[in-house]
N, C-alpha and C positions, 0 to 999 in steps of 0.2 A: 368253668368252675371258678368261682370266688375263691381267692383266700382268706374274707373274713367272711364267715357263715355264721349261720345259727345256734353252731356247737359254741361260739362264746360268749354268747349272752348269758347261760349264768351263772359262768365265773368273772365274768365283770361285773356283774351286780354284787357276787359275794362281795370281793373287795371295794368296792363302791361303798359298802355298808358298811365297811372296816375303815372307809378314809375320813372318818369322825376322831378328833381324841377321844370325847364323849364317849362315842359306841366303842372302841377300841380298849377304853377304861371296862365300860361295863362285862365286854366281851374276855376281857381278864380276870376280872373278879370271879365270873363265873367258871374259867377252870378251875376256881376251889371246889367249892357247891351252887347248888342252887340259892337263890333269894327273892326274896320279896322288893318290891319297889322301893318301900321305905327302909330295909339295909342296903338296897345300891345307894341310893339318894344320900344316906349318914356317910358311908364308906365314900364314897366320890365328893362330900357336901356339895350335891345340887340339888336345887328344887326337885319334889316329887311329877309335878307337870312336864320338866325338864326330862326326866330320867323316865317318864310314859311315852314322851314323844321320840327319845332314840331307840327304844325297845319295840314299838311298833313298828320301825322301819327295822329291824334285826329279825321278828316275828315277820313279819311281810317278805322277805328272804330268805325263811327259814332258817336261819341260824340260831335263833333259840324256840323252845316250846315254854307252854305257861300248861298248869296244874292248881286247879282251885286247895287251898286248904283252908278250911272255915270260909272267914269271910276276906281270907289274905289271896290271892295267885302270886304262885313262887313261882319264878321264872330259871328254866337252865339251859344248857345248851343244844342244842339239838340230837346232836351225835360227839363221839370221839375224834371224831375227822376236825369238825370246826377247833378244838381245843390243841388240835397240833397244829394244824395249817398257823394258828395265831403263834404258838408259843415259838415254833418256828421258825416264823418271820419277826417274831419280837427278838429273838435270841440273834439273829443275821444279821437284825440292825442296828443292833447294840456293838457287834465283835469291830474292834479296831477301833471304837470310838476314843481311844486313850490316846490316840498315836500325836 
């Protein structure tokens, strides 16, 4: 029997997709609400190009889903689990940064 198996490939890939500031930005923005490409892109100022290619790698891991409206797809998170694991781990590695 292995000790590294199957069972964690895909939580290494979760956080693999998390180890972007990029995606890590957009991935916060989104525990607000959902957005469109061009309010992540304003809210982060990065190109829209820029901010399609870390959302596909977030979407390809499932971490977020996309929803047509009009002619816009607003993008959010996939579930409630993604929006704690992150705030989480944002809040863990912020604590004692004063010292």
């Amino acid at each position: 029997m292995s000790l590294v198996g199957d069972d964690y490939g895909p939580v290494t890939e979760f956080f693999g997709a998390l180890a972007s500031p990029v995606r890590a930005a957009v991935i916060h923005l989104l525990t607000e609400r959902p957005h469109t490409v061009s309010e992540i892109g304003a809210a982060l100022g990065a190109s829209q190009p820029l901010v399609s290619q870390h959302l596909r790698v977030l979407r390809e891991t499932g971490l977020v889903t996309t929803e047509r409206s009009g002619r816009s797809t607003v993008y959010s998170l996939a579930d409630d689990h993604v929006a704690h694991v992150f705030l989480d781990a944002l809040v863990h590695t912020q604590e004692n940064t004063d010292d």
